[in-house]
NUPASE-501728 format. One record per residue (C-alpha): residue in one letter; x, y, z. Coordinates in steps of 0.25 Angstrom, whole numbers, plus 5000, padded with zeros to 4 digits. Layout:
AXYZ ...
//
This chain:
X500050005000 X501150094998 X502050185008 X500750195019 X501050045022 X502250125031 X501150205039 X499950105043 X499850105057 X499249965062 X497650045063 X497650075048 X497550015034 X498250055022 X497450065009 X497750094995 X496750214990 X497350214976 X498350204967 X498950314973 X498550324989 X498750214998 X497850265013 X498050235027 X496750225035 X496350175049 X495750025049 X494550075058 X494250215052 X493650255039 X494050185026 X494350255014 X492850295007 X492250344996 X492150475001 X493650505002 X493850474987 X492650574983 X493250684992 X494350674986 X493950674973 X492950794974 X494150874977 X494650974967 X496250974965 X496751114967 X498151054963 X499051184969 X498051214981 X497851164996 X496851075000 X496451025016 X495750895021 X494850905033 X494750795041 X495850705032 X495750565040 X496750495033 X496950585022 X496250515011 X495650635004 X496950725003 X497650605000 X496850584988 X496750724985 X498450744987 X498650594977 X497950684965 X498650814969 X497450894971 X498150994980 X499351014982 X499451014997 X498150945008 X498050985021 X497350865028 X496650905041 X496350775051 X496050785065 X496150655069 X497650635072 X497750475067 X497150495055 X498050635052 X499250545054 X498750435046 X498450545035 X499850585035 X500250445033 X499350425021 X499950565016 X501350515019 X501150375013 X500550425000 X501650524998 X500950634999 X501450715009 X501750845001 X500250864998 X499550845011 X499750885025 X498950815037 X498550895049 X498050845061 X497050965061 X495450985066 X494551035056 X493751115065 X495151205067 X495951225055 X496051345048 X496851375035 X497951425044 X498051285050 X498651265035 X499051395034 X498351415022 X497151395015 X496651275005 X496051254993 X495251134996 X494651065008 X494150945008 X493450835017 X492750725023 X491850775035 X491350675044 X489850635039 X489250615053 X488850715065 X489550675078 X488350665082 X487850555071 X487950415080 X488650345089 X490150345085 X491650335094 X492150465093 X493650395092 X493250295080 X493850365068 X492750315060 X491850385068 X492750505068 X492850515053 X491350485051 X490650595063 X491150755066 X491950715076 X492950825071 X492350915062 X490950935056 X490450965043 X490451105047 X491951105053 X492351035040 X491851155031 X492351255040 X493651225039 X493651195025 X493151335025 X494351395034 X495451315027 X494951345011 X495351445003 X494251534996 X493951454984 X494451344991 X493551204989 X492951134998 X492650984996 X491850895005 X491150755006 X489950735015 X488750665020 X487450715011 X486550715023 X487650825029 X487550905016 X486651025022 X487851035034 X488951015025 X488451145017 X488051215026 X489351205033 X490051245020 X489151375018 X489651395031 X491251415028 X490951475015 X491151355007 X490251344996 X489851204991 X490051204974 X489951054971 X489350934978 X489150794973 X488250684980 X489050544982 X488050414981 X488150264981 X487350244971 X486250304963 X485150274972 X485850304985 X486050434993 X487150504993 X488150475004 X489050585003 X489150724995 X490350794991 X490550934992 X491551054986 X491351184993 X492051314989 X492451424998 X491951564995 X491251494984 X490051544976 X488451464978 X488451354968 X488451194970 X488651094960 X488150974964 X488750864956 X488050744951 X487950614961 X489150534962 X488850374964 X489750294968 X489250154964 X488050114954 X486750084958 X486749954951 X487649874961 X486949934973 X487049824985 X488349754979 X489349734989 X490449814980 X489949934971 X490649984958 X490950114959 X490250204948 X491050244935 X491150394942 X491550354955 X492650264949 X493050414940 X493150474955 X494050364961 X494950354946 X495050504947 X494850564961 X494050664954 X492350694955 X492150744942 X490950844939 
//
């Protein structure tokens, strides 16, 4: 699996991602999902500029992000002092070292002049769940990455609106049902929302996530792109669904087209 075969620690797993990431992860937290690979490739490259991570975990996003040279420097903000270490493994392990920074860092306090400068770009992964939603061990990383533990929706877009640039681009992936919050939150820090794309299963299901692209100090005016599905409707129930032709574009790529 590459250099990261050095860096494993007896808690964690090393998985290859492509052909050209290999990914440290914890064996009891969150496995790599679907919605890492759409975040990433929502995001726009801005190939001179400055981009920041909010709530990085093990650093998949900017990893993705760094391995197709979107920016030329990531800031990746994580709060919870294992996985910032485990990020700067995964950074080190992949070689990329010269194009992301890991900061053991709380959303809820950084400013551009933790930085010292503003970005172009923010982008995240907020946690989908209230605190208050259910029962869950505030120490189980699961339930950490999963509930507001450190941060809600609203603490997200504020600091993507302290740290960005005006102009600069926010980009987002969220639970639909939260959609009314997540906007208004971005009103809020004077991030306007410009594009938005509904993620489904299939064709007759709901849509379990939504991506978003903010701008701020940006003019009224939303595209809302049309649905992505990730699997037909026709091998609905099979045990492994193919991913639609689109999808599979997405993954070859890293790139939503419009």
């Amino acid at each position: 699996m590459g250099e990261l075969s050095e860096y494993v620690k007896e808690d964690e797993r090393v998985d290859r991602v492509n052909e050209a990431l290999t990914l440290l992860s914890k064996v009891d937290g969150l496995t790599l999902g679907t919605d890492s690979y759409l975040l990433a490739a929502w995001v726009r490259p801005v190939g001179r500029g400055r981009a920041a991570e909010l709530g990085a975990g093990t650093g998949i996003v900017s990893l993705l992000c760094a391995a197709r040279g979107r920016f030329a420097h990531i800031d990746a903000l994580e709060i919870q002092e294992d996985f910032a270490d485990m990020a700067r493994r995964n950074v080190a392990g992949n070689g990329l070292d010269e194009r992301i920074t890991v900061h053991t860092c709380d959303v809820r306090k950084v400013r551009a002049d933790t930085l010292g400068y503003e970005v172009d770009a923010v982008f995240a992964n907020p946690p989908y769940r209230k605190q208050s939603d259910g029962k869950q061990n505030l120490s189980d990383r699961q339930a950490i990455a999963r509930h507001e533990v450190y941060g809600t929706v609203a603490d997200f877009c504020a600091a993507a609106g302290r740290l960005l640039k005006h102009g600069g681009q926010f980009y987002c992936v969220f639970c639909p049902e939260r959609l009314s919050e997540l906007m208004a939150a971005l009103r809020e820090n004077r991030l306007e929302p410009k594009r938005m794309v509904f993620v489904h299963a299939d064709e007759r299901s709901e849509p379990s996530s939504v991506l978003i692209c903010a701008k701020k100090g940006g003019a009224v005016g939303l595209r809302v792109l049309p649905p992505l599905l990730l699997h037909e409707s026709k091998d609905r129930g099979a045990k492994k669904r193919a991913l639609t032709l689109r999808v599979q574009r997405i993954y070859e790529t890293m790139r939503i087209e419009e």
